[in-house]
mmCIF file as Biopython writes it, N, C-alpha, C and O atoms, coordinates in Angstrom:
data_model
#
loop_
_atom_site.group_PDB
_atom_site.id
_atom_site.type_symbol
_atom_site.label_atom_id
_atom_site.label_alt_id
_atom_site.label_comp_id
_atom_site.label_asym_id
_atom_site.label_entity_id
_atom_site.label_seq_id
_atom_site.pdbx_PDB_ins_code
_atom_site.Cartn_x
_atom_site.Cartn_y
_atom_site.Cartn_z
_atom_site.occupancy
_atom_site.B_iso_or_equiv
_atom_site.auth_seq_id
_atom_site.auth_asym_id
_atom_site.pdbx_PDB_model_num
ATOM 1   N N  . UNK A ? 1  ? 124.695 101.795 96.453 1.0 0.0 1  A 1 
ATOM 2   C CA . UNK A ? 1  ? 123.413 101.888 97.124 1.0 0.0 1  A 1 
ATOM 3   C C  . UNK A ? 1  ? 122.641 103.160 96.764 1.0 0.0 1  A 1 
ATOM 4   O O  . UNK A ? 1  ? 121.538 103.483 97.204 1.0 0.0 1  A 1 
ATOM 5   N N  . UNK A ? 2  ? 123.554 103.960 95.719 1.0 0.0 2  A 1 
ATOM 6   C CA . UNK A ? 2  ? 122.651 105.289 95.759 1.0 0.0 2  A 1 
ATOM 7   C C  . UNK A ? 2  ? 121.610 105.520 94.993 1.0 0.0 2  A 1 
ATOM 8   O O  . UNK A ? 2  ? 120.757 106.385 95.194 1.0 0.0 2  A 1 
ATOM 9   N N  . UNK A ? 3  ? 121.675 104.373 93.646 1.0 0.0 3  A 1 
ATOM 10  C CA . UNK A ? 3  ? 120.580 104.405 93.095 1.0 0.0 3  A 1 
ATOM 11  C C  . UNK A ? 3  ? 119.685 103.470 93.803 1.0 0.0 3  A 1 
ATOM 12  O O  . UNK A ? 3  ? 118.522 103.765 93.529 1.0 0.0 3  A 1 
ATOM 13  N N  . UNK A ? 4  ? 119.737 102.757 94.368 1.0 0.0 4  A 1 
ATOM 14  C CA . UNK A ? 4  ? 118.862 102.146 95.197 1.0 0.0 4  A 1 
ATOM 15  C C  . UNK A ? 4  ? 117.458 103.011 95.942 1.0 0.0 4  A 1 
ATOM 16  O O  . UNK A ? 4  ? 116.228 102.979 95.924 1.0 0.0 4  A 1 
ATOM 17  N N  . UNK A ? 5  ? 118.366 103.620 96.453 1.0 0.0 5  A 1 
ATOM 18  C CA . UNK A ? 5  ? 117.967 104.888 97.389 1.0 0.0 5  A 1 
ATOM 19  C C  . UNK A ? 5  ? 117.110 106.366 96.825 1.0 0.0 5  A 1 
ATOM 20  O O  . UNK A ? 5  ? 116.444 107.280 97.311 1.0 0.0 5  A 1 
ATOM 21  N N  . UNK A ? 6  ? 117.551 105.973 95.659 1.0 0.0 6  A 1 
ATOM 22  C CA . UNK A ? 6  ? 116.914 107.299 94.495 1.0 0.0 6  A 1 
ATOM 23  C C  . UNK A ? 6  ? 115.823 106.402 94.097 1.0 0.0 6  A 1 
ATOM 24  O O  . UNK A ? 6  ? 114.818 106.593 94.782 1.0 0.0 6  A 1 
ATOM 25  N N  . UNK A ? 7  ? 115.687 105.411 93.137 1.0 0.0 7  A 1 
ATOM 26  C CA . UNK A ? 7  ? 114.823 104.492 92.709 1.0 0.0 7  A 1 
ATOM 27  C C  . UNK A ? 7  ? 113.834 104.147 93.707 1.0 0.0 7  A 1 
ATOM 28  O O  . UNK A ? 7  ? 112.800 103.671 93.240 1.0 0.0 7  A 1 
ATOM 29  N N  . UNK A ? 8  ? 113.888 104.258 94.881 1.0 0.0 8  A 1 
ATOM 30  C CA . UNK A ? 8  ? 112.949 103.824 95.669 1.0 0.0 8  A 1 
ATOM 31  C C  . UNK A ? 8  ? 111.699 104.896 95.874 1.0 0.0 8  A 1 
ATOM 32  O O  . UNK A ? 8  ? 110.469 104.859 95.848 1.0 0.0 8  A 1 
ATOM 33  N N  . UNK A ? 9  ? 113.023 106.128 96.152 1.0 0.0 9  A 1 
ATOM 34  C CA . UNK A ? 9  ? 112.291 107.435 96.890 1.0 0.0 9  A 1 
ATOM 35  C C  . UNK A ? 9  ? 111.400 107.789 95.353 1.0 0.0 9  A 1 
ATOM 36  O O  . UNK A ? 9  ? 110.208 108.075 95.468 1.0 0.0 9  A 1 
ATOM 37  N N  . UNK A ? 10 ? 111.886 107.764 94.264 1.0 0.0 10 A 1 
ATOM 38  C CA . UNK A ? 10 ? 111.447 108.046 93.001 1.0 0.0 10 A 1 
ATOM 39  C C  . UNK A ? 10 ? 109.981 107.339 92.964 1.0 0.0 10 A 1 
ATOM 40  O O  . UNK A ? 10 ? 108.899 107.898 92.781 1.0 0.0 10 A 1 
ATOM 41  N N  . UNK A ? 11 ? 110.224 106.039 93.174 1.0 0.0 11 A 1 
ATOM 42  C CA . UNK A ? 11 ? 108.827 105.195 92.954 1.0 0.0 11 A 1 
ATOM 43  C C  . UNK A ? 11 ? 107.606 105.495 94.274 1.0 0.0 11 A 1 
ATOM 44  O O  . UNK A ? 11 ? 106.400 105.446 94.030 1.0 0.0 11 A 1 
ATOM 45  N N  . UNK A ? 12 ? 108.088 105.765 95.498 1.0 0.0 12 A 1 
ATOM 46  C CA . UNK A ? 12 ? 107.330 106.309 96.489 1.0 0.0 12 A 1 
ATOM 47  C C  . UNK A ? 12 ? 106.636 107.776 96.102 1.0 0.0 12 A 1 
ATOM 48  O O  . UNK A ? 12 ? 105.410 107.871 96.041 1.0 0.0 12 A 1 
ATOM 49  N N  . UNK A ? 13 ? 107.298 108.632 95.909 1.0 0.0 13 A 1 
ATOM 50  C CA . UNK A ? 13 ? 107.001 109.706 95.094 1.0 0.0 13 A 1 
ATOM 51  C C  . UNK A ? 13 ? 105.475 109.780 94.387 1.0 0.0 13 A 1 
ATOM 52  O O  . UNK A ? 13 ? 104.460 110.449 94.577 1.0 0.0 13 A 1 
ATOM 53  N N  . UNK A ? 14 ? 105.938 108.586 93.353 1.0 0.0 14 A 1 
ATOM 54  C CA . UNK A ? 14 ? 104.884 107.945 91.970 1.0 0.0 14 A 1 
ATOM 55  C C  . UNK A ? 14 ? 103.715 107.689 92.640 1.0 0.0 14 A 1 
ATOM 56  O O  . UNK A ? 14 ? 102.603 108.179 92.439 1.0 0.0 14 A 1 
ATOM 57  N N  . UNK A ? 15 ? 104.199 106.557 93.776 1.0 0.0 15 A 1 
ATOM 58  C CA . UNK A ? 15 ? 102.885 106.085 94.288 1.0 0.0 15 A 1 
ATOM 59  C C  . UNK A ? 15 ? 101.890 107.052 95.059 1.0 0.0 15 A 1 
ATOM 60  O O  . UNK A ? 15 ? 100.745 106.621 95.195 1.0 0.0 15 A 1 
ATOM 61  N N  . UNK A ? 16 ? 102.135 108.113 95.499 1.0 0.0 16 A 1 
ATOM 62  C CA . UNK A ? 16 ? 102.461 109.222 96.271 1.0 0.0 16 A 1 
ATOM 63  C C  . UNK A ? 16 ? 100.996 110.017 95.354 1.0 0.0 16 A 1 
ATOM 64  O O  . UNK A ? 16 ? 99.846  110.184 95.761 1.0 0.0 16 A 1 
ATOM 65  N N  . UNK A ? 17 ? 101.559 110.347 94.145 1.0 0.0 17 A 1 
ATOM 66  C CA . UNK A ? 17 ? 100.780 111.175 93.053 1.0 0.0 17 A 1 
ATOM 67  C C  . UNK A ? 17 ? 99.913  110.588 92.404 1.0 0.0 17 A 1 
ATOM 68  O O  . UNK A ? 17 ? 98.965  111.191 91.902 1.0 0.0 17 A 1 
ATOM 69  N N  . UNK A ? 18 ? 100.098 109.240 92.298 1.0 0.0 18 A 1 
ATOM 70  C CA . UNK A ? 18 ? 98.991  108.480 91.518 1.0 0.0 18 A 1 
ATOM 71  C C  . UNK A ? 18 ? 97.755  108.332 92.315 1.0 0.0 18 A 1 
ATOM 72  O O  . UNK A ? 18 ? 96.645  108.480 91.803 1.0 0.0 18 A 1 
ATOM 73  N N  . UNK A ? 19 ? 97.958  108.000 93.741 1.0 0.0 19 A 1 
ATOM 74  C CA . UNK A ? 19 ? 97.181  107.776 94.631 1.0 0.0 19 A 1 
ATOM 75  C C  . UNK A ? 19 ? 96.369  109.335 94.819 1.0 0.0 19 A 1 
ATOM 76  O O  . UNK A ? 19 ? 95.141  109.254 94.811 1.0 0.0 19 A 1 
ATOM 77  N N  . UNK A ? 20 ? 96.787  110.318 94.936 1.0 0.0 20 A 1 
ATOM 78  C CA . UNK A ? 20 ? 96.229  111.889 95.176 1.0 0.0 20 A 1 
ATOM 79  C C  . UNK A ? 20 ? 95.628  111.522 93.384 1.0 0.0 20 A 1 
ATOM 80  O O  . UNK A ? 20 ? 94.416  111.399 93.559 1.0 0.0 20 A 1 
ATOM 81  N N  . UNK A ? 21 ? 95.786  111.394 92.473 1.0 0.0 21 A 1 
ATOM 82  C CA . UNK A ? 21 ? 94.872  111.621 91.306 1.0 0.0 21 A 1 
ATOM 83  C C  . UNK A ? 21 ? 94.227  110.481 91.203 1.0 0.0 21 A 1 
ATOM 84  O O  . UNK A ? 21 ? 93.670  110.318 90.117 1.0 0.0 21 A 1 
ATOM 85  N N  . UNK A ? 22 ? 94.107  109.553 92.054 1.0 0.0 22 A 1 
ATOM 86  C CA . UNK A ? 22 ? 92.513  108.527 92.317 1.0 0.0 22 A 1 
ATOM 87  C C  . UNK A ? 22 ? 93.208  107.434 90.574 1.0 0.0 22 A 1 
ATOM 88  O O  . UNK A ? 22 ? 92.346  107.053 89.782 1.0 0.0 22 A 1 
ATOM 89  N N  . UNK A ? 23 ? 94.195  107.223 90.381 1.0 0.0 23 A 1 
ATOM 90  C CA . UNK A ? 23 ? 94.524  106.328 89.721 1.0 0.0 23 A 1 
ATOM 91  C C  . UNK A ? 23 ? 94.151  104.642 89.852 1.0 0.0 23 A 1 
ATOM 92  O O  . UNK A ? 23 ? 94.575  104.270 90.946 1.0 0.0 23 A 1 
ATOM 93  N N  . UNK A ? 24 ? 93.706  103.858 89.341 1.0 0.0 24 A 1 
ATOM 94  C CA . UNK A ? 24 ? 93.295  102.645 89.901 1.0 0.0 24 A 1 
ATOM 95  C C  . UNK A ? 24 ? 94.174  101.665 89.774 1.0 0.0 24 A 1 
ATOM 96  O O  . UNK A ? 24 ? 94.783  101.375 88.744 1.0 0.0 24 A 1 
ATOM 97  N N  . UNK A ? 25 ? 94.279  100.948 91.213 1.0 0.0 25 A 1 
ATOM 98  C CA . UNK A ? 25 ? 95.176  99.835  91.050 1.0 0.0 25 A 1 
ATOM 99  C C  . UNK A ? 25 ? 96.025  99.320  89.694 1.0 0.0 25 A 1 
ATOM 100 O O  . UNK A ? 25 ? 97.095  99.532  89.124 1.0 0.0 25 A 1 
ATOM 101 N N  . UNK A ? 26 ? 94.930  98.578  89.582 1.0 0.0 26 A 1 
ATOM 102 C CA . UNK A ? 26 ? 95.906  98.359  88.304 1.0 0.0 26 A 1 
ATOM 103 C C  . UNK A ? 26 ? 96.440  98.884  87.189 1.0 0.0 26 A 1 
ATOM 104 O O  . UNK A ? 26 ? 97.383  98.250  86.716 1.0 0.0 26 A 1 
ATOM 105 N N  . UNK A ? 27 ? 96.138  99.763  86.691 1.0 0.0 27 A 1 
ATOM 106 C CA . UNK A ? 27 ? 96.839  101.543 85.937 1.0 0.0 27 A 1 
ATOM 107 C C  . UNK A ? 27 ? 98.082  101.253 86.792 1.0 0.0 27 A 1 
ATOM 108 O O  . UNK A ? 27 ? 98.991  100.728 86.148 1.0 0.0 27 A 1 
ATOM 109 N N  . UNK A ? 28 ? 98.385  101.517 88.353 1.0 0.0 28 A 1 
ATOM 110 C CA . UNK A ? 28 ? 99.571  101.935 88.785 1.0 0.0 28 A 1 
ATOM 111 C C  . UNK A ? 28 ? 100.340 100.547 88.758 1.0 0.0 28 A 1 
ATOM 112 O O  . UNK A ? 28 ? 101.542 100.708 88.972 1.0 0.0 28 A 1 
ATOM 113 N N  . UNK A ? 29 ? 100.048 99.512  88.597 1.0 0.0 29 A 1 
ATOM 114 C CA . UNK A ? 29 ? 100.618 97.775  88.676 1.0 0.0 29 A 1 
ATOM 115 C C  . UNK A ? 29 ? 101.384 98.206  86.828 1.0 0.0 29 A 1 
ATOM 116 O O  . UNK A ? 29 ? 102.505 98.636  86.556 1.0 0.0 29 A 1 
ATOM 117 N N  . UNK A ? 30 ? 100.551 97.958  86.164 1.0 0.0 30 A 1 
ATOM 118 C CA . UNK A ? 30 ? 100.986 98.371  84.598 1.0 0.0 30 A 1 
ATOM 119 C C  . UNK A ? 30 ? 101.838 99.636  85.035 1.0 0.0 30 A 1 
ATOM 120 O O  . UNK A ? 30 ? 102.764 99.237  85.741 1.0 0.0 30 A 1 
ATOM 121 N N  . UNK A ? 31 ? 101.866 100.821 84.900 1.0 0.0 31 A 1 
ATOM 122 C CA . UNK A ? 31 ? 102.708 101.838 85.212 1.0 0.0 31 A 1 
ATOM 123 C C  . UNK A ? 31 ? 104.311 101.611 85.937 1.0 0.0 31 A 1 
ATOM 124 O O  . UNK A ? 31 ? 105.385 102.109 85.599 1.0 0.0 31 A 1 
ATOM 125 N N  . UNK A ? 32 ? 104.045 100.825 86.861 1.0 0.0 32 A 1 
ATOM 126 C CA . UNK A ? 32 ? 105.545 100.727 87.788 1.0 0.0 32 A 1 
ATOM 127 C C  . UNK A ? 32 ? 106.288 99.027  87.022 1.0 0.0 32 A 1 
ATOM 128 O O  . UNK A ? 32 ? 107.449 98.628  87.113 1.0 0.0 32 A 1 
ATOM 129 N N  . UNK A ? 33 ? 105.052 98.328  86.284 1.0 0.0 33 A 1 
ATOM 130 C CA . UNK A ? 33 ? 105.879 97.223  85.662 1.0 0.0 33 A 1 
ATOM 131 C C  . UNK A ? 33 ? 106.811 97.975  83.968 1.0 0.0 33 A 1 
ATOM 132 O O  . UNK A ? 33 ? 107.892 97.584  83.529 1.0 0.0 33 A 1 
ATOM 133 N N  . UNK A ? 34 ? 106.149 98.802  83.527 1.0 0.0 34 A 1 
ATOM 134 C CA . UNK A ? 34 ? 106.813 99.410  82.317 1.0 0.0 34 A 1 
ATOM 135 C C  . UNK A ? 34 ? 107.685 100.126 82.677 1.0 0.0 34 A 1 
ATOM 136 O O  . UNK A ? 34 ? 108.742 99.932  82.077 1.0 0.0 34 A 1 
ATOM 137 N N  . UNK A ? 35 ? 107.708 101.193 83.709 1.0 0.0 35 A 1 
ATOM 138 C CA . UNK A ? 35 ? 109.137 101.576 84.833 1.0 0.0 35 A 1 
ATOM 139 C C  . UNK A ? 35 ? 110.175 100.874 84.752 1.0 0.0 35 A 1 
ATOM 140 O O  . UNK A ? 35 ? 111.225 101.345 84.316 1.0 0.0 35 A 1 
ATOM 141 N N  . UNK A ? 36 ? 110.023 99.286  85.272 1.0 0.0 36 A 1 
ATOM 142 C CA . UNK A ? 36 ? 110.717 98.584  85.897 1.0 0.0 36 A 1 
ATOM 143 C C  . UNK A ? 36 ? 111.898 98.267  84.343 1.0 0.0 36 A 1 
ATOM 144 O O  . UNK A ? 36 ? 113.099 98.374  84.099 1.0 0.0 36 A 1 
ATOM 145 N N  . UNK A ? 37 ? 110.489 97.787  83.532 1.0 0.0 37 A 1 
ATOM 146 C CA . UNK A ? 37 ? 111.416 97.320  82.276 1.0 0.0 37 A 1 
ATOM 147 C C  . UNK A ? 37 ? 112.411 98.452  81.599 1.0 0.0 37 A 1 
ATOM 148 O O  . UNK A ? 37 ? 113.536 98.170  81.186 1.0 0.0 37 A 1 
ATOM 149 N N  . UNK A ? 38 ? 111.909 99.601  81.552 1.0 0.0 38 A 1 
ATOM 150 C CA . UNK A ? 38 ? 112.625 100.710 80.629 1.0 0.0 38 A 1 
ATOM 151 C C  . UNK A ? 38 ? 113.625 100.980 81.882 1.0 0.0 38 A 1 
ATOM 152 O O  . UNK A ? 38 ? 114.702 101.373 81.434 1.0 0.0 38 A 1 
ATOM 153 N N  . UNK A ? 39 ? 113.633 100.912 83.133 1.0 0.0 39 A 1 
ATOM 154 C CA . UNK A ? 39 ? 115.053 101.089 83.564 1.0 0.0 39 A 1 
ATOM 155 C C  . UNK A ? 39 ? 116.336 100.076 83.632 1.0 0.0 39 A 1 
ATOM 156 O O  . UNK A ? 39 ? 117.505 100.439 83.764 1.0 0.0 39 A 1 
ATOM 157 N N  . UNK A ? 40 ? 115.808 98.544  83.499 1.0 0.0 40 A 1 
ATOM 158 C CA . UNK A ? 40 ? 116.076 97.508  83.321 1.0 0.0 40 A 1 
ATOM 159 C C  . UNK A ? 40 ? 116.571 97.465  81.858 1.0 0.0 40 A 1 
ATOM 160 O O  . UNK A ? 40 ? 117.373 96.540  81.726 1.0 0.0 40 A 1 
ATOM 161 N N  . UNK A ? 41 ? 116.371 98.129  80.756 1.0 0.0 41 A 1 
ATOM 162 C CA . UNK A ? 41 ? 116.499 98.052  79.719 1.0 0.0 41 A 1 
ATOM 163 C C  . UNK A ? 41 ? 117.573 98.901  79.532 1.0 0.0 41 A 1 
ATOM 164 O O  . UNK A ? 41 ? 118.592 98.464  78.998 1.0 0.0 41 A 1 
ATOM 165 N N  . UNK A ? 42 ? 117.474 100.377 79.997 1.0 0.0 42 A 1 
ATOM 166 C CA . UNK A ? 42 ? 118.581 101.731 80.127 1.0 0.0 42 A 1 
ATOM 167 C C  . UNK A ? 42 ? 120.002 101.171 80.751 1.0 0.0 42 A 1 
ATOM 168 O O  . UNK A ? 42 ? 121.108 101.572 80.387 1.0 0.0 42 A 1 
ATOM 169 N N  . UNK A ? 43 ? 119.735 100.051 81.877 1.0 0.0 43 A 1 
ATOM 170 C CA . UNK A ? 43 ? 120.649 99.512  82.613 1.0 0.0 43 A 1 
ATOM 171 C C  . UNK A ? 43 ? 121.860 98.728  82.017 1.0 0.0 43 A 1 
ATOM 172 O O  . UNK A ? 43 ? 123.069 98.943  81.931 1.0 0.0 43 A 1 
ATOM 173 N N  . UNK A ? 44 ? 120.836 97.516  81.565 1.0 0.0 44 A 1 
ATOM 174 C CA . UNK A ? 44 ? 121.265 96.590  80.652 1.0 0.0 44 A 1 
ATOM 175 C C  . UNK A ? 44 ? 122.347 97.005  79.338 1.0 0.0 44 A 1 
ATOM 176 O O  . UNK A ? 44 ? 123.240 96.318  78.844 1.0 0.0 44 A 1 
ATOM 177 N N  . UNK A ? 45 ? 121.845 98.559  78.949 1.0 0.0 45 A 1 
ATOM 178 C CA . UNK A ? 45 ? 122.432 99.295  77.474 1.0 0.0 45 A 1 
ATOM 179 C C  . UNK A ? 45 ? 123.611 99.882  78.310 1.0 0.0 45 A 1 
ATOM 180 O O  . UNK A ? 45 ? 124.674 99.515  77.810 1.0 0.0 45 A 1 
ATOM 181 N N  . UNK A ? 46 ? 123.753 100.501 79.180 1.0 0.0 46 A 1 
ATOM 182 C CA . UNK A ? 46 ? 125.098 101.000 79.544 1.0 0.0 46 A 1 
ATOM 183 C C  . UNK A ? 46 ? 125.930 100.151 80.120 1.0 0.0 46 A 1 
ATOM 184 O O  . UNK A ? 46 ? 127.077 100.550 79.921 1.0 0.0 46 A 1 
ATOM 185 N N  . UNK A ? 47 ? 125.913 99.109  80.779 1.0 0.0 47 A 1 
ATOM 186 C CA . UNK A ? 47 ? 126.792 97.857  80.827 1.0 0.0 47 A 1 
ATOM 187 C C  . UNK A ? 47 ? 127.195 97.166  79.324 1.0 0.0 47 A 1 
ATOM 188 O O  . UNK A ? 47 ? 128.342 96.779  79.100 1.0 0.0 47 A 1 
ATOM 189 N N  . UNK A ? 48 ? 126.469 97.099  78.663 1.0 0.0 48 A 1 
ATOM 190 C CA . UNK A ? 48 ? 127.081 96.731  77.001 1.0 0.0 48 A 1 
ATOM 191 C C  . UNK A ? 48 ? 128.042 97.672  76.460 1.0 0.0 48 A 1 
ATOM 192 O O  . UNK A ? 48 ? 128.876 97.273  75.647 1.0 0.0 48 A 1 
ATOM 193 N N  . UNK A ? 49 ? 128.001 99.032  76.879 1.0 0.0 49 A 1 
ATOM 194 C CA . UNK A ? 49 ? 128.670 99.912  76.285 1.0 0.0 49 A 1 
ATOM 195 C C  . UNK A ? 49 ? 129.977 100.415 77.032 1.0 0.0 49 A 1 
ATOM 196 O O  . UNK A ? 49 ? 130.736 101.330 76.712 1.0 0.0 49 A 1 
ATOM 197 N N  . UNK A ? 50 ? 130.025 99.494  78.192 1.0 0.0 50 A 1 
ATOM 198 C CA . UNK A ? 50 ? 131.429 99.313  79.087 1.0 0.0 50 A 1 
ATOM 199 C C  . UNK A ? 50 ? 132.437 98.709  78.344 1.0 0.0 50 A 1 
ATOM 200 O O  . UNK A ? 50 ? 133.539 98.500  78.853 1.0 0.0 50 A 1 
#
């Protein structure tokens, strides 16, 4: 659960700073979907290497 718990607070954070620099919706939709994949991707590579 701990990356759960990190990953969340991490992305709250994001939303946190994007929102204080007037970022627009969809900038932050694109932004947290390329997130999603490159940690999904980092994930995916260290389970192969088990």
């Amino acid at each position: 659960y701990t990356g759960t718990i990190i990953g969340a607070l991490i992305l709250t954070v994001l939303t946190t700073l994007l929102t204080i620099l007037q970022m627009p919706e969809g900038a932050r939709r694109i932004l947290f979907g390329l997130i999603v994949l490159f940690v999904t991707a980092a994930y995916l590579r260290i389970i192969e290497d088990r």
